[in-house]
C-alpha positions, 0 to 999 in steps of 0.5 A: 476103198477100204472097209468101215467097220460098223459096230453092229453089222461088222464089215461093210464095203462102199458098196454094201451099204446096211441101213440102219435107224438111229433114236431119231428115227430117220433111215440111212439110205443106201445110195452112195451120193458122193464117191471121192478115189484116191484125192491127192493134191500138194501146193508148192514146188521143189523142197517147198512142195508139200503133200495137203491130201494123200490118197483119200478114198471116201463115200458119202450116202445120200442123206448121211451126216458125215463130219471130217474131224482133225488138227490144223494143216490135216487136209480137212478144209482143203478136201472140203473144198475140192468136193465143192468144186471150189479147188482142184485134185492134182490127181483122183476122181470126184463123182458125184451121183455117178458122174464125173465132175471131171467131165463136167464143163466149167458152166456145168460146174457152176450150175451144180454148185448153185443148185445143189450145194450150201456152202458155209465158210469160215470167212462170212463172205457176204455182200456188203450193201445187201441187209441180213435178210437180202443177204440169207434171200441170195442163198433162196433165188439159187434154191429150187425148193427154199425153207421159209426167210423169217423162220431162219432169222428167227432161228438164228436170232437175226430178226432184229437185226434183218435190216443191217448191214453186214458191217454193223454186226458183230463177227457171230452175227455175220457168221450167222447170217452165212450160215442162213443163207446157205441153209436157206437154199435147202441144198443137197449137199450142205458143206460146212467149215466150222461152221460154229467157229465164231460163235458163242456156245448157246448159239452154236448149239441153236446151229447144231440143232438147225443142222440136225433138223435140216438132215433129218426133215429133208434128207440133206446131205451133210459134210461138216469140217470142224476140230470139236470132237464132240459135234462127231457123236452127232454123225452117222460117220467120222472121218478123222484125218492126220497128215493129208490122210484118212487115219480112222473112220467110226460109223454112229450107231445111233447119232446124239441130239445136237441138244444133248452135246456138251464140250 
């Protein structure tokens, strides 16, 4: 892998890992959660055939925020479903907390995904017979060690509407409602697509600040896609990816309050 530079202790590898305290006071840990080696995967065949990831090489530690930054058609959402186990590499190796998740049989992977991963889409995907509250309480029975319901309604500003079907909420409160109900389930890797992409700036600042609190009160490990530049000042790292491949990697010395972000 190649190195990180990292602006106050210089050269880093994936394996000497420095920890450092940012203004929140949260500590970054040293183990390395997620490995990702040379992720390659293209769709199509013959003249169609094109190359999505080109030999992605990443780490993610325990309790980092990272957030993968870039245009559309760069690979970002692609290789974040790849690290959920929701797509496949043409070639590569994924191992996380050092095991292979290509040794893992399919009830193995399943299992994975429900214990330990969050996902918040870009399409809300959720059950449409089931109320806000049945919806966000889906994400707590997979949890081992899920956050309090009423507090995530409250946050998102769906206690109002705790009792509505999906179809009678506009498109941000679905997307809000996804967004508890992954963060609900207090995952140890929580995965997010946009996750404020349909969402107006206030509320995607409320978001922002959930997600920082979830980071920095549990530890959670956080990757986050997104095309706003400023949510990356929020990270201990970015990820910037152009053209299926890893164009440049900043590790925050200090992350900015979700609070203080302006675009």
């Amino acid at each position: 892998m190649e190195d990180i530079k990292d602006i106050r202790h210089g050269t880093v590898g994936s394996r000497q890992l420095t920890e450092k305290t940012g203004e929140s006071g949260k500590t970054m840990e040293t183990t390395v959660l997620l490995e990702l080696r040379d992720i390659r995967k293209a769709f199509g065949k013959g003249e169609n055939r094109v190359e999505v990831l080109r030999g992605i090489s990443l780490d993610v530690k325990k309790g980092e925020f990272c957030v993968l930054l870039g245009p559309s058609g760069s690979g970002k959402s692609t290789l974040l479903n790849i690290i959920g186990g929701i797509d496949s590499t043409d070639s590569g190796e994924i191992l996380i907390g050092g095991e292979r998740m290509s040794a893992m049989g399919e009830k193995e992977l399943t299992r994975y995904r429900r214990r330990h991963l969050g996902y918040i889409f870009q399409m809300y995907n959720l059950i449409p017979n089931l109320t806000v509250r049945e919806n966000i309480e889906v994400g707590a029975y997979l949890g081992r060690n899920p956050l309090d319901v009423d507090e995530i309604l409250h946050t998102l500003g769906l206690y109002e509407h705790r009792r509505k079907l999906p179809n009678q909420l506009s498109g941000g409160q679905q997307q809000r409602t996804s967004i508890g109900r992954a963060i609900i389930k207090n995952p140890d890797i929580l995965l997010c697509d946009e996750p404020t992409g349909a969402l107006d700036y206030n509320t995607s600042r409320e978001i922002l600040r959930l997600i920082e609190k979830i980071s920095l009160q549990y530890g959670t490990t956080i990757i986050m896609v997104t095309h706003n530049e400023a949510i990356g000042a929020m990270a201990d790292t970015v990820i910037r990816l152009r053209d299926g491949s890893i164009r440049d990697r900043t590790v925050n010395v200090t992350r900015m309050p979700a609070d203080q972000l302006e675009w």
